[in-house]
C-alpha positions in Angstrom: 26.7 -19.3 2.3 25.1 -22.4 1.7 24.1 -23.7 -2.3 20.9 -24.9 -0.8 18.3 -23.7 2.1 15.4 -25.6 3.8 12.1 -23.6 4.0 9.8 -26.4 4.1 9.3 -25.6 8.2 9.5 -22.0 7.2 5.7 -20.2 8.6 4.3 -17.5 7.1 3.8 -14.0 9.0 6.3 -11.6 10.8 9.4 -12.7 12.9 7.9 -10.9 16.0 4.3 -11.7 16.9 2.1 -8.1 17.9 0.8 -8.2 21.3 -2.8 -9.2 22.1 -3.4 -5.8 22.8 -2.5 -4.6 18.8 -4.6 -5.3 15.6 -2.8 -5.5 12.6 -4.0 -2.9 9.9 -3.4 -1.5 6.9 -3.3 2.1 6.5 -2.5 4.4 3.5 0.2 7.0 4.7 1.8 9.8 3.1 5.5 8.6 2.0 6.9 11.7 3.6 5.2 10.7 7.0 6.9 7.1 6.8 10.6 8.3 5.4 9.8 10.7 8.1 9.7 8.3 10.8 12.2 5.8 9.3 14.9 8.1 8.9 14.1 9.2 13.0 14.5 5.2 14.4 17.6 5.4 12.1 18.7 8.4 13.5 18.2 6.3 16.9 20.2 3.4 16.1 17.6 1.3 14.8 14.0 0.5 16.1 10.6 0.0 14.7 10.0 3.1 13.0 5.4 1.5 13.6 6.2 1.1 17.3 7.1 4.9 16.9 4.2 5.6 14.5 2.3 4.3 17.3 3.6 5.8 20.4 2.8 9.3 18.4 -0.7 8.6 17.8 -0.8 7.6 21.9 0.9 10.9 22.2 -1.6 12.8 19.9 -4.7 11.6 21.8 -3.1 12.5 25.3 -3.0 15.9 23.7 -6.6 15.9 22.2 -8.0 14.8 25.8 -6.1 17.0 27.8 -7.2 20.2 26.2 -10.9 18.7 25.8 -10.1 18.5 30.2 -8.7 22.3 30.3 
């Protein structure tokens, strides 16, 4: 470990830029909704317990429109 780091080239904002496709948003959720999806990318070896968040609400909405079809 070294006694001193360099963050002066350091840029502010997360590691892995979203897609054009995705807005970033903030969203109040339920702490048992978020431990629940945590603890299931964990269960998967590791992940992005949003990118899961997300592919459920895809999921929901495939749902919602299928039975507003049938």
């Amino acid at each position: 470990m070294k006694d001193n780091y360099d963050f002066f080239k350091v840029k502010k904002g997360s590691i892995i830029p979203i897609s054009e496709k995705q807005i970033k948003v903030n969203i109040p959720l339920d702490k048992e909704i978020l431990d629940w999806f945590r603890a299931k990318v964990h269960v998967m070896g590791g992940g992005d317990y949003q990118a899961l968040i997300n592919r459920a609400l895809y999921e929901y909405i495939q749902c919602q429109e299928n039975q507003t079809v049938n």
